[in-house]
C-alpha positions as a Markdown table, in Angstrom:
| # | Residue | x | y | z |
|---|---|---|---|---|
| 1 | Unk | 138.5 | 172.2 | -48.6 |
| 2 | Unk | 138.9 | 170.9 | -52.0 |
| 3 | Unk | 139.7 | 167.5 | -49.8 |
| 4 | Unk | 136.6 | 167.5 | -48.2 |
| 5 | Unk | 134.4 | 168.1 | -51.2 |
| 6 | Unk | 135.8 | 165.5 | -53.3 |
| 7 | Unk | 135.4 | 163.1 | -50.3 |
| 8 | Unk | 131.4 | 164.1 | -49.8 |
| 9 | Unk | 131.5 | 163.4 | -54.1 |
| 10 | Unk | 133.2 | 160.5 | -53.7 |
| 11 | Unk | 131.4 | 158.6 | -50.2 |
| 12 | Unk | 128.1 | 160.2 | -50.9 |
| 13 | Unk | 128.1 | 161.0 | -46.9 |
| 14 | Unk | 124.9 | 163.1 | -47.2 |
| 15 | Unk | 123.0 | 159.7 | -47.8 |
| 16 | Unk | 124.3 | 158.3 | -44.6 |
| 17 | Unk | 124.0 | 161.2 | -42.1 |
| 18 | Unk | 122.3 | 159.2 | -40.0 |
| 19 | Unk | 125.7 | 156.8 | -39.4 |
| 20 | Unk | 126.4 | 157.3 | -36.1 |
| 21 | Unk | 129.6 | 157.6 | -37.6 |
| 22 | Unk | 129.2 | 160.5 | -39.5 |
| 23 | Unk | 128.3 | 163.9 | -37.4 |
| 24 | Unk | 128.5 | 165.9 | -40.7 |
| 25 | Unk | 132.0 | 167.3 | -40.2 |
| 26 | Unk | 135.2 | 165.6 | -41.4 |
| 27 | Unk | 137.1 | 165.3 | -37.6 |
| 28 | Unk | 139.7 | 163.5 | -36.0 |
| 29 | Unk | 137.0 | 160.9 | -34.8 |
| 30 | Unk | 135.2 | 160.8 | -38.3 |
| 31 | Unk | 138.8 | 159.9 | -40.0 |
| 32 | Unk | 139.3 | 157.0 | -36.8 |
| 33 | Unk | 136.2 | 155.3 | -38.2 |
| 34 | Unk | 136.7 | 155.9 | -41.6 |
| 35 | Unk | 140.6 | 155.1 | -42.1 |
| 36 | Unk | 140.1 | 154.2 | -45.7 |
| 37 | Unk | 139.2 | 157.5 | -47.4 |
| 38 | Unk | 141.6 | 158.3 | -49.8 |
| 39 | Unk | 143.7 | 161.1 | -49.6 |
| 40 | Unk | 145.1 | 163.0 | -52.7 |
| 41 | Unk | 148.3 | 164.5 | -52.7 |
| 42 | Unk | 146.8 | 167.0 | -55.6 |
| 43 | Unk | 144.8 | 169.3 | -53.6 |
| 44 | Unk | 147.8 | 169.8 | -50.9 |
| 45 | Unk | 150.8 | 172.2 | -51.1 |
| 46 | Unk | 154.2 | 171.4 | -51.9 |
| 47 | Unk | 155.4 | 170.7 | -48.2 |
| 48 | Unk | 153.0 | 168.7 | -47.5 |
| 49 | Unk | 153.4 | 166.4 | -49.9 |
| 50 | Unk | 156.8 | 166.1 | -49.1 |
| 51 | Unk | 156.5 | 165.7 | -46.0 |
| 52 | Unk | 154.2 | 163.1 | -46.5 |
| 53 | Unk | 155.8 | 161.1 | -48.5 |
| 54 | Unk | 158.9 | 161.3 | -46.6 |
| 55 | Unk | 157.2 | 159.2 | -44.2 |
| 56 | Unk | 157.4 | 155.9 | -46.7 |
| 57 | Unk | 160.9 | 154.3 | -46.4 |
| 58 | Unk | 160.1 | 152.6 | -49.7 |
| 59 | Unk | 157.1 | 154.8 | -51.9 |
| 60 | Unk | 157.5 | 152.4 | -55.3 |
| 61 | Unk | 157.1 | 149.1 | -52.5 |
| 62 | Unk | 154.2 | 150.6 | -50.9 |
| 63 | Unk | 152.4 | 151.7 | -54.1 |
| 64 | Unk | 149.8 | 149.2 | -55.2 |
| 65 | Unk | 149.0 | 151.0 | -58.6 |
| 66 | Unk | 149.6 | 153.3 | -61.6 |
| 67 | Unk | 147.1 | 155.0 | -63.6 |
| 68 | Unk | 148.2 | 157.2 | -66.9 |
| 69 | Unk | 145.8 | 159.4 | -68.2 |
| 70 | Unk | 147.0 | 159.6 | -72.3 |
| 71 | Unk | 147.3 | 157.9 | -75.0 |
| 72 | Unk | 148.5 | 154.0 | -75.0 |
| 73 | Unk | 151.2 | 154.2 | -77.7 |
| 74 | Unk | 153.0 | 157.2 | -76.2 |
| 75 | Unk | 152.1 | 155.7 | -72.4 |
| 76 | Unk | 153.4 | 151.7 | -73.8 |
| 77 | Unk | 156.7 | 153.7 | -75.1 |
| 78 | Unk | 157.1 | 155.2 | -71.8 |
| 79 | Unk | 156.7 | 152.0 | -70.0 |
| 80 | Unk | 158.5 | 149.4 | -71.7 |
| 81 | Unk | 162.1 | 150.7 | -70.2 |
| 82 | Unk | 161.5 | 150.9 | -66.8 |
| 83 | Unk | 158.8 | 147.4 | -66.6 |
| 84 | Unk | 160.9 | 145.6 | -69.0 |
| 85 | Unk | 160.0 | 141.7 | -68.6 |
| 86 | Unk | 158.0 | 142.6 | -65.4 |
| 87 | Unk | 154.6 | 142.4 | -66.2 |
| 88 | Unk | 153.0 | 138.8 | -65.1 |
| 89 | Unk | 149.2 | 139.3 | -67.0 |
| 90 | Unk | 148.5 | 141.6 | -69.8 |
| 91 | Unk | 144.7 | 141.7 | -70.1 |
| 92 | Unk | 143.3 | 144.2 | -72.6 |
| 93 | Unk | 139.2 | 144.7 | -73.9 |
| 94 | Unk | 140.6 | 147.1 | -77.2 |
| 95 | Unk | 138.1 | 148.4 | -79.5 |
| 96 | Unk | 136.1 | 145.8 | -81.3 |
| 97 | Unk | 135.6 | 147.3 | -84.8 |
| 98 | Unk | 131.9 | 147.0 | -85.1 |
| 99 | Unk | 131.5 | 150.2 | -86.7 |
| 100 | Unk | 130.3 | 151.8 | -83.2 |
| 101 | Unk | 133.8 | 152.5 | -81.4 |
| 102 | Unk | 134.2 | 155.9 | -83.2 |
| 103 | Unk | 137.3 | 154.9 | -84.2 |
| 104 | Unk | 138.2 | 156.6 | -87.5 |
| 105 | Unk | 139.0 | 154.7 | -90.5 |
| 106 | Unk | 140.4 | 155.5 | -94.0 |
| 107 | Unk | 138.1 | 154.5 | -97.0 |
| 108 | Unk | 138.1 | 151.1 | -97.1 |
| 109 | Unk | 140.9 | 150.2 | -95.0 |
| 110 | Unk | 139.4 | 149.5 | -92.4 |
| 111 | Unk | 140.9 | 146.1 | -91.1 |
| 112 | Unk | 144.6 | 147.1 | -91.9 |
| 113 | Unk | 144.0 | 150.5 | -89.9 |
| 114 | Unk | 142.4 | 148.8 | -87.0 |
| 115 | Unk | 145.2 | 145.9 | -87.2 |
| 116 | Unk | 147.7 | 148.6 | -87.4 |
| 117 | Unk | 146.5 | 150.4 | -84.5 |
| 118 | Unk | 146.4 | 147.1 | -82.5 |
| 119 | Unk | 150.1 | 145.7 | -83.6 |
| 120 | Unk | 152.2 | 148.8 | -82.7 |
| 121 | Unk | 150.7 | 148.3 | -79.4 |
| 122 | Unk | 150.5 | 144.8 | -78.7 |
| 123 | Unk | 154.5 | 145.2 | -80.1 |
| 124 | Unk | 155.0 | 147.6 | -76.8 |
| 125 | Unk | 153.6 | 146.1 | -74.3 |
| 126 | Unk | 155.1 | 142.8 | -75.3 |
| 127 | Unk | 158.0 | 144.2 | -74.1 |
| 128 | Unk | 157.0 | 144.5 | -70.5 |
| 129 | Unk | 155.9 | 140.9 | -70.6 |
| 130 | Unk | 157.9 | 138.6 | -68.3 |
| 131 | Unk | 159.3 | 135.2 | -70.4 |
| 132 | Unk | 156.4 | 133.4 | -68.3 |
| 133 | Unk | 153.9 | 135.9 | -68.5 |
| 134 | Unk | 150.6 | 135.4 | -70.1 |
| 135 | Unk | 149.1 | 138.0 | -72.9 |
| 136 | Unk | 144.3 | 137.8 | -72.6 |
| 137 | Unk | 142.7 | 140.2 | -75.5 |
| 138 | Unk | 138.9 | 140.1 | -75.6 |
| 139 | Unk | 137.4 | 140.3 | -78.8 |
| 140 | Unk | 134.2 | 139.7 | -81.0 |
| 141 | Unk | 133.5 | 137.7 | -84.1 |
| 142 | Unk | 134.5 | 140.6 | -86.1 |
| 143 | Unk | 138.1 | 140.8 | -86.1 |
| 144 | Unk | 138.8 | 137.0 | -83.7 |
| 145 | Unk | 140.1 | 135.7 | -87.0 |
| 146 | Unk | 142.6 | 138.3 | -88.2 |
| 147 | Unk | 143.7 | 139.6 | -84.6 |
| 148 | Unk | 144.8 | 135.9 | -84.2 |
| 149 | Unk | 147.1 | 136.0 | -86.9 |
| 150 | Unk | 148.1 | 139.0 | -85.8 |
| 151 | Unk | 149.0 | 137.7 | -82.4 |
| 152 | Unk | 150.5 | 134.6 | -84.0 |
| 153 | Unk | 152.7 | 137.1 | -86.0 |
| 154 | Unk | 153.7 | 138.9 | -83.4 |
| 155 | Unk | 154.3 | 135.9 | -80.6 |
| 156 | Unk | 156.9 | 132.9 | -80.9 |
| 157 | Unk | 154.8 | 130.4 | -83.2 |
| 158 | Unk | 153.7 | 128.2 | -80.3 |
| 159 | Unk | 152.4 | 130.9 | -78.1 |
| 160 | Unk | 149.1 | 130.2 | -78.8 |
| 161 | Unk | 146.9 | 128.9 | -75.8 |
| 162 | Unk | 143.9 | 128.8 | -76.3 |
| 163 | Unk | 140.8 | 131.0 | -77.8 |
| 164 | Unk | 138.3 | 130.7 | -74.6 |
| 165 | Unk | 134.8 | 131.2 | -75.1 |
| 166 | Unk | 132.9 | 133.7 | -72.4 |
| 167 | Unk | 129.2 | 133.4 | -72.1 |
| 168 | Unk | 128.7 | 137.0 | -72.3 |
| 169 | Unk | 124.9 | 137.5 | -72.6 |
| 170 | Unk | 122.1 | 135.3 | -71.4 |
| 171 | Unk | 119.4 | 137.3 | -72.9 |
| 172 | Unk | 118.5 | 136.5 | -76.4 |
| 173 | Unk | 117.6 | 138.9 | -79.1 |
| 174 | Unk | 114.6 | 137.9 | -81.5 |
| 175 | Unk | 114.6 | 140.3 | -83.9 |
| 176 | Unk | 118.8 | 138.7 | -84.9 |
| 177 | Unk | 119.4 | 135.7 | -87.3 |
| 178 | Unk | 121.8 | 134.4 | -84.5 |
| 179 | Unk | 121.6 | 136.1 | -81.1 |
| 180 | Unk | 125.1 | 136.3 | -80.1 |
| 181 | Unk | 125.9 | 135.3 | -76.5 |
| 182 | Unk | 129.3 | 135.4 | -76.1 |
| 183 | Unk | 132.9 | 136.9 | -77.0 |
| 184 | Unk | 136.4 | 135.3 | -77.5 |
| 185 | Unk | 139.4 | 135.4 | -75.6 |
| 186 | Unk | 142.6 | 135.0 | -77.2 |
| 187 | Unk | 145.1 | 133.9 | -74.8 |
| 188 | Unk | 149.0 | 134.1 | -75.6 |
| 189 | Unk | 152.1 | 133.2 | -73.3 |
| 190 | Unk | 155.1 | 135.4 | -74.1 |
| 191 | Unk | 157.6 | 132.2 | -74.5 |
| 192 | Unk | 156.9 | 128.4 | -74.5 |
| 193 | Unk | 159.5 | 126.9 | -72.7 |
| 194 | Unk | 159.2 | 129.4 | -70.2 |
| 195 | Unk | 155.6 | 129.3 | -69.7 |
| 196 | Unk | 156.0 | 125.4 | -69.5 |
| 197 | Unk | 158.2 | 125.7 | -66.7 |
| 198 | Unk | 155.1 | 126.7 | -64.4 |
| 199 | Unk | 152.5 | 125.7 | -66.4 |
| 200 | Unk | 152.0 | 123.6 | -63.3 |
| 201 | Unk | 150.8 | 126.7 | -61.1 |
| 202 | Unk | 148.9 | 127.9 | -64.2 |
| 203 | Unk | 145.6 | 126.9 | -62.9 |
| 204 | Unk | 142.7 | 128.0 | -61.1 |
| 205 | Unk | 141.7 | 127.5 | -57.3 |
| 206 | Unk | 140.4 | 124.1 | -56.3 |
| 207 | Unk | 136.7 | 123.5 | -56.0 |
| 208 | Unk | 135.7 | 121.4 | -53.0 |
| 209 | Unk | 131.7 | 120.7 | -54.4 |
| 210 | Unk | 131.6 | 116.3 | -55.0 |
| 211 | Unk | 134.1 | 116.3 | -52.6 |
| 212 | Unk | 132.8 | 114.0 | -49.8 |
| 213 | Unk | 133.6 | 111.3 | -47.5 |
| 214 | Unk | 131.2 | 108.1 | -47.7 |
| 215 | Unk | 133.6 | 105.2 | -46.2 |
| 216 | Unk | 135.0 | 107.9 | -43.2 |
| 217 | Unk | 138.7 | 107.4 | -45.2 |
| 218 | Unk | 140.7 | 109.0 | -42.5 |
| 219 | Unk | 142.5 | 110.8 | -45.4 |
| 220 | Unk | 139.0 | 112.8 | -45.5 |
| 221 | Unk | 137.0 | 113.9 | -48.3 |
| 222 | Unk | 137.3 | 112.5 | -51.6 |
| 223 | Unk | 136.3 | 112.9 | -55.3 |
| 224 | Unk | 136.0 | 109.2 | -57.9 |
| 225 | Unk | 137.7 | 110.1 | -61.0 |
| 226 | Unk | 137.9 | 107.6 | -64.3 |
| 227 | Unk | 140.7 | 104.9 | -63.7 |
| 228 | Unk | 141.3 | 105.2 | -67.8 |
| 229 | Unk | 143.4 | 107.5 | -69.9 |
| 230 | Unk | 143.7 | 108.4 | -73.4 |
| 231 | Unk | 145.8 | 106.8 | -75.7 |
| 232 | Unk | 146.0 | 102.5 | -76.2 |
| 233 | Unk | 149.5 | 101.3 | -74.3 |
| 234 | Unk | 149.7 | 97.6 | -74.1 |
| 235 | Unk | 151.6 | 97.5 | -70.5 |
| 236 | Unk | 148.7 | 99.5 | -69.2 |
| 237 | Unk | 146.2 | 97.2 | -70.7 |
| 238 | Unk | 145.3 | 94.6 | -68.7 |
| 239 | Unk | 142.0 | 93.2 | -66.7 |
| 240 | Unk | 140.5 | 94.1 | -63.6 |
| 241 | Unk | 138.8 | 92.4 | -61.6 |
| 242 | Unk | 135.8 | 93.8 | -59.3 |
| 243 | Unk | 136.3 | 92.2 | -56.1 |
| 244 | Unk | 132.9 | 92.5 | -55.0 |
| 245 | Unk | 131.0 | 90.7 | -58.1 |
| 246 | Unk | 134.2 | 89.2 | -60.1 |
| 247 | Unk | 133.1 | 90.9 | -62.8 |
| 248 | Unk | 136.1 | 91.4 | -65.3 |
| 249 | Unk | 136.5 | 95.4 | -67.3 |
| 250 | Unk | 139.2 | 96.4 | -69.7 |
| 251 | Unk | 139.8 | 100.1 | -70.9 |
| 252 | Unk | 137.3 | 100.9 | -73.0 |
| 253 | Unk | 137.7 | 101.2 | -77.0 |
| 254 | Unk | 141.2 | 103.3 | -77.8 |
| 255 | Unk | 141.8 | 104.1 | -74.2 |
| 256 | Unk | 144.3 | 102.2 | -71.2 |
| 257 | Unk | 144.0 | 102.6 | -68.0 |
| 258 | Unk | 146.4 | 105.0 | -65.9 |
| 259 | Unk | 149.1 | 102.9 | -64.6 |
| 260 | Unk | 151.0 | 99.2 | -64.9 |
| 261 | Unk | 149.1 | 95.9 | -62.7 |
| 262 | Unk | 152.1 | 97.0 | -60.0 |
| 263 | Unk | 150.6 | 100.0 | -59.3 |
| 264 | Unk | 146.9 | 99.3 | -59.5 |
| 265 | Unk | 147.7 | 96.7 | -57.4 |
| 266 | Unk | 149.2 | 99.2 | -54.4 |
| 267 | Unk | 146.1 | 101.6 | -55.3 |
| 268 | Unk | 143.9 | 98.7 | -54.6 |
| 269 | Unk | 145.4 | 98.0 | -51.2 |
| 270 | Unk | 145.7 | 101.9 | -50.1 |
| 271 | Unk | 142.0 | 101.9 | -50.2 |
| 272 | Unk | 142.4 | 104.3 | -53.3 |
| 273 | Unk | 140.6 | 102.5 | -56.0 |
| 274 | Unk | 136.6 | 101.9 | -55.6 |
| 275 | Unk | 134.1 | 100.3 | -58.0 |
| 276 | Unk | 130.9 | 103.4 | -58.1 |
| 277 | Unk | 128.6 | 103.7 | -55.1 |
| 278 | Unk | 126.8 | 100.4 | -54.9 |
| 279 | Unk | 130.6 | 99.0 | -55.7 |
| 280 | Unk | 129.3 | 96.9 | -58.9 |
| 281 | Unk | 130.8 | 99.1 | -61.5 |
| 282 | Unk | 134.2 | 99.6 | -63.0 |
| 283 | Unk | 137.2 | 100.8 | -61.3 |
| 284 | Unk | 138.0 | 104.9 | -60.4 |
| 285 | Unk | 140.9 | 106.4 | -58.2 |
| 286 | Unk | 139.9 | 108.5 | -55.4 |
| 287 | Unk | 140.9 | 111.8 | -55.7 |
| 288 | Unk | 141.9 | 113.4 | -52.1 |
| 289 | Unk | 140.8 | 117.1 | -51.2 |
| 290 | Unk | 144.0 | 117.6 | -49.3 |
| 291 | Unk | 146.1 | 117.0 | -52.3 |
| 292 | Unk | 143.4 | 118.3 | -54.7 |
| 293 | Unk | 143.5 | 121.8 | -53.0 |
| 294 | Unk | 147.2 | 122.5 | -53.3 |
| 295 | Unk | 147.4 | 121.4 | -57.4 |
| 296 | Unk | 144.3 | 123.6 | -58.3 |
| 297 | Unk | 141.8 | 123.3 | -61.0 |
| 298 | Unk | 142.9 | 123.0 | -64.9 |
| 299 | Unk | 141.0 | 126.1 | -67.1 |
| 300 | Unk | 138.5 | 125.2 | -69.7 |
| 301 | Unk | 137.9 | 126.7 | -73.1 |
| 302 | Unk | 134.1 | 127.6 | -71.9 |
| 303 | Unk | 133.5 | 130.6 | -69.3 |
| 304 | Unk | 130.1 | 130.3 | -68.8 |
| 305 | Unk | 130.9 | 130.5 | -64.5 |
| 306 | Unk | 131.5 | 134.3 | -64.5 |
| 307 | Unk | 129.2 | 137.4 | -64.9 |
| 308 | Unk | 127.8 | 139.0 | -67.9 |
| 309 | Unk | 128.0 | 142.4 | -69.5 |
| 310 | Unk | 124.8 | 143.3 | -67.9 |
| 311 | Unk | 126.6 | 142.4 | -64.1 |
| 312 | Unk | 129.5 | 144.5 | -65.2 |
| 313 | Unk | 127.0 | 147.3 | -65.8 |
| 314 | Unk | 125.3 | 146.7 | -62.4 |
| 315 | Unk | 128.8 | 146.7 | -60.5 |
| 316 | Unk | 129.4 | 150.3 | -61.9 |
| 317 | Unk | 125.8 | 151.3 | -61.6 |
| 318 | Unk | 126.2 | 150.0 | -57.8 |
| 319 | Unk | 129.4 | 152.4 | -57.5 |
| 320 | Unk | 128.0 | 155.7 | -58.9 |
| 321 | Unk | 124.6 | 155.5 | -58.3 |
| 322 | Unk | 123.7 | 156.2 | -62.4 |
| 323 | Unk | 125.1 | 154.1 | -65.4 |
| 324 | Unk | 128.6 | 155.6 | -65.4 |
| 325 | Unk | 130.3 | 153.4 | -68.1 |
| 326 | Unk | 128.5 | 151.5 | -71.7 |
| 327 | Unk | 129.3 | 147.8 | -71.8 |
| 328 | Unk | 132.0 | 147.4 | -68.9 |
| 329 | Unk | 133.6 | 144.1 | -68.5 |
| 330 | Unk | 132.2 | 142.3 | -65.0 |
| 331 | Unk | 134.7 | 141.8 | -62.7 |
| 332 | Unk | 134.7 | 138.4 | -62.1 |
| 333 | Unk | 135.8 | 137.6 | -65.8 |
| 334 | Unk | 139.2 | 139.7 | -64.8 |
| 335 | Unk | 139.4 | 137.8 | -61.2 |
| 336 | Unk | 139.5 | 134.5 | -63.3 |
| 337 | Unk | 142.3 | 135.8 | -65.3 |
| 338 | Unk | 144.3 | 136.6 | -62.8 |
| 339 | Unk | 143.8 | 133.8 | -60.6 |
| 340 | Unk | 145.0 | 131.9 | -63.4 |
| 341 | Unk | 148.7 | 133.8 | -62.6 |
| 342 | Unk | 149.4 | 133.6 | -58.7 |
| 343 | Unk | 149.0 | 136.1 | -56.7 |
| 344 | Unk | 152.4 | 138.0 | -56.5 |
| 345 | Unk | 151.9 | 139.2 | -60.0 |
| 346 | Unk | 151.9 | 142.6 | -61.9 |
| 347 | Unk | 149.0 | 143.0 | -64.6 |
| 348 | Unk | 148.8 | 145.6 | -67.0 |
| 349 | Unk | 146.1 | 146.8 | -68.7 |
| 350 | Unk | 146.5 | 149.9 | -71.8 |
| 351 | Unk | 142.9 | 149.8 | -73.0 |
| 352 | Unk | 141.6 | 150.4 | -69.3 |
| 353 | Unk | 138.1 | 151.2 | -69.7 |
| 354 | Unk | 136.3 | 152.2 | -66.3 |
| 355 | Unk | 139.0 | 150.5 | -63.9 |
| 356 | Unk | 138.0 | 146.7 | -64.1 |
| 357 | Unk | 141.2 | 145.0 | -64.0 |
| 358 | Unk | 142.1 | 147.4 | -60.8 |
| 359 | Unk | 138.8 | 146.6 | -59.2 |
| 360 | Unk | 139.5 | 142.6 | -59.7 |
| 361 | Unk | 142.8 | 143.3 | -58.4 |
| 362 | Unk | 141.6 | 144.8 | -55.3 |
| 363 | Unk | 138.6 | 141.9 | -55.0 |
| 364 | Unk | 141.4 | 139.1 | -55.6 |
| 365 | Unk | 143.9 | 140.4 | -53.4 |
| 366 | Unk | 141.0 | 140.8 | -50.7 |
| 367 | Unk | 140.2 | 137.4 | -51.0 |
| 368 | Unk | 143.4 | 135.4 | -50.7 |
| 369 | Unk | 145.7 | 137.7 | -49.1 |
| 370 | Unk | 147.6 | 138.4 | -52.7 |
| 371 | Unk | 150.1 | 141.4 | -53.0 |
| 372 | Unk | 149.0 | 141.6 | -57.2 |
| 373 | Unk | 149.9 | 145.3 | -58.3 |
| 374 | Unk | 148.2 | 146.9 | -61.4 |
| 375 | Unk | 149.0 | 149.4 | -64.5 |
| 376 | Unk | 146.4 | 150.9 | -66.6 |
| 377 | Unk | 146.4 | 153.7 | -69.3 |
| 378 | Unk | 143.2 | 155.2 | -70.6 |
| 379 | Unk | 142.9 | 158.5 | -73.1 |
| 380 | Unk | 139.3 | 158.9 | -72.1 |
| 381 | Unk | 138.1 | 161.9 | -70.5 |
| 382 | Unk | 136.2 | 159.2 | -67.8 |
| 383 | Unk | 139.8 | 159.0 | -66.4 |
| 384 | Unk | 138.6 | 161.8 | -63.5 |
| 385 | Unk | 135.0 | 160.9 | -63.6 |
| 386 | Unk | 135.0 | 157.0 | -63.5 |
| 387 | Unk | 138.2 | 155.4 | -63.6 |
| 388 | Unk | 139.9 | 157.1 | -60.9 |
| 389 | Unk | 136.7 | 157.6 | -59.0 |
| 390 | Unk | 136.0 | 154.0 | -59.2 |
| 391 | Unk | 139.2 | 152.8 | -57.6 |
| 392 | Unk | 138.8 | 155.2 | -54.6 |
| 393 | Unk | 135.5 | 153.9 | -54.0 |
| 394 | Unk | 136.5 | 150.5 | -53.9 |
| 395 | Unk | 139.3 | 151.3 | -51.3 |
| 396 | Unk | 137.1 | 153.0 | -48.9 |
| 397 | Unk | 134.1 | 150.1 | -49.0 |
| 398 | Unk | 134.0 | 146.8 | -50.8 |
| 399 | Unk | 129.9 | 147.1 | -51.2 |
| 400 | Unk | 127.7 | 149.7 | -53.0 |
| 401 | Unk | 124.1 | 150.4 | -53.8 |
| 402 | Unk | 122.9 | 153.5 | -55.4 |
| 403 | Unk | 126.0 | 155.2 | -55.5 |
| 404 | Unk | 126.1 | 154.7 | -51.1 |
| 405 | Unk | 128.8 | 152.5 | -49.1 |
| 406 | Unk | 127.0 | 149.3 | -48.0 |
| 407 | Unk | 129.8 | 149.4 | -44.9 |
| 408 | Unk | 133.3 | 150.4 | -44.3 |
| 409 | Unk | 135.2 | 147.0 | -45.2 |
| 410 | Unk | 138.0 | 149.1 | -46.7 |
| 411 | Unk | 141.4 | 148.5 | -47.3 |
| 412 | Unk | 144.8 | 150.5 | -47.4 |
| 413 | Unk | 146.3 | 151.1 | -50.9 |
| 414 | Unk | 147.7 | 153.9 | -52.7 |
| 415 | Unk | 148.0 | 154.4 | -56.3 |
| 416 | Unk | 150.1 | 156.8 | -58.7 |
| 417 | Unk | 148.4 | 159.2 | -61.6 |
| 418 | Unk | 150.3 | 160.5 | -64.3 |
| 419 | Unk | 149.3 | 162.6 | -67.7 |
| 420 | Unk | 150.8 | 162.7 | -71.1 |
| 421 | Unk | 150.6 | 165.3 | -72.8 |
| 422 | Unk | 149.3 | 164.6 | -76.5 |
């Protein structure tokens, strides 16, 4: 029974009794149309549960997730042992000390107590992070500049990345001196060398838009990219000649062009370079979608291509049916993340909020067929009534309005809960 009622909480199945699906009893035929409602162990005896899990030949493999319910220091401590140098993607939105986090500070300390609080974990979870794995904080202009020298402190000298800028708001407030549109993003990798080894796969998936075919090259669609690079090299700096108008170019000021007369010269005859559209201007290399697709897209410093705070707000809304959670993160910020790290990957989150990073894992693995597995630790008492809640609805449907299931596109997934006790 307690089954059944947390199911009718959870699917809102008095909204759609008119499914011809749903016949207002939970029954072997409503469970073969509705595979994807989660089942949890708690509300079952103790040979159940045995015996249900005695069906999995390997639980740990078949376990997408892990939720802890405590605090983060005491979970982090807990975790380090056993996910030593496992964890892919850290990704954490931690308290932004704007003097509305009710977090509790001593006089005037406040900095060193918040800096405090945010080194012994950072410390932790460090530990979990794989030599190629890759450490995203979000934060505000209020502490960007001392929780980067806190990260530099606490990460090999060159781990810095890269401090991306996400076009958080698009509204603008007229009543502030500067309306403030966006937050930081303070990207780390755990080791240089190692990170440099795959920096290569360290990118995000190809776009296809300008890609297009105008001269029917049999190699198909194709992109014009500048035939200069940076820098001045005097064996790459030589004249070109457009065979169409003799017209003569040479890099322009303090740039060369990208490879010796030899190989411009192959290029040239592998239909590879062209001179613009109307085939009057200077030389570019065609750029191949077949080869494009497999090397990916290099990240920028600017995010302005994912969701705001007020999507991320919508997407719970959407879920619950009431504004469940202040100021969630949307989820396509955490998708970019992650598509940034493969999609084999294990991400950990220990400031977990209302279950983003689990809901982008579930989108992402959707999406490209990924087998990325998730950790998150909240303290919250949201845990039961959004966190949780949030992933479960997620499983059973991948759309919601008003709190209802759009349709059943579920998927199958099982995730672990534990409590500390503090």
């Amino acid at each position: 029974e307690a089954q059944l009622a947390e199911w009718r909480r959870l699917y809102n199945v008095d909204a759609w009794e008119e499914d011809l699906l749903w016949q207002g009893q939970f029954d072997e035929p409503f469970l073969q149309n509705h595979p994807y409602a989660m089942l949890d162990t708690a509300f079952f005896d103790v040979d159940f549960k045995v015996r249900l899990l005695a069906t999995f030949d390997d639980l740990d493999g078949a376990t997408d997730g892990l939720l802890i319910h405590g605090e983060n220091f005491q979970a982090l401590n807990l975790l380090r042992a056993k996910y030593a140098r496992q964890v892919k993607c850290i990704y954490i939105d931690p308290p932004y000390n704007t003097g509305s986090d009710e977090f509790i500070y001593k006089d005037n300390y406040q900095h060193s107590s918040w800096l405090t609080m945010m080194a012994d974990r950072v410390d932790l979870a460090c530990q979990t992070l794989r030599r190629d794995g890759v450490f995203f904080t979000s934060i505000s202009d209020e502490e960007q500049a001392h929780l980067r020298l806190l990260m530099t402190a606490l990460f090999e000298i060159d781990s810095f990345l890269a401090d991306v800028i996400w076009h958080a708001r698009r509204s603008v407030s007229s009543d502030a001196i500067f309306s403030l549109s966006h937050h930081h993003t303070l990207v780390y990798c755990a080791n240089r060398q190692a990170f440099e080894a795959v920096k290569q796969s360290f990118c995000l998936p190809a776009d296809k838009e300008g890609f297009e075919n105008p001269d029917n090259d049999p190699r198909g669609p194709w992109k014009s990219d500048p035939f200069d690079a940076p820098n001045i090299r005097p064996n790459l700096t030589y004249p070109i000649e457009n065979p169409n108008t003799g017209e003569v170019f040479w890099p322009p000021d303090g740039r060369c062009w990208r490879t010796t007369p030899e190989e411009y010269e192959r290029l040239l005859a592998d239909n590879r370079i062209v001179f613009g559209k109307t085939g009057t201007a200077k030389p570019q290399l065609k750029r191949f979608w077949s080869e494009a697709k497999d090397r990916g897209r290099t990240p920028t410093t600017i995010w302005s291509d994912v969701d705001t705070t007020t999507r991320g707000t919508q997407q719970v809304q959407d879920l619950f049916g009431y504004k469940a959670f202040d100021n969630p993160k949307p989820v396509k910020l955490i998708v970019k993340m992650l598509e940034l790290c493969n999609n084999n990957i294990l991400a950990l989150d220990f400031f977990a909020g209302s279950g983003t990073t689990a809901h982008a894992v579930m989108v992402l693995n959707r999406e490209d067929g990924g087998d990325r597995k998730y950790i998150l630790v909240e303290i919250g008492d949201y845990f039961d009534t959004v966190l949780s809640p949030r992933i479960q609805k997620v499983v059973f449907s991948a759309n919601w309005k008003d709190g209802v299931p759009q349709d059943r596109d579920g998927v199958s997934h099982v995730f672990k809960y534990q409590r500390i006790e503090y």
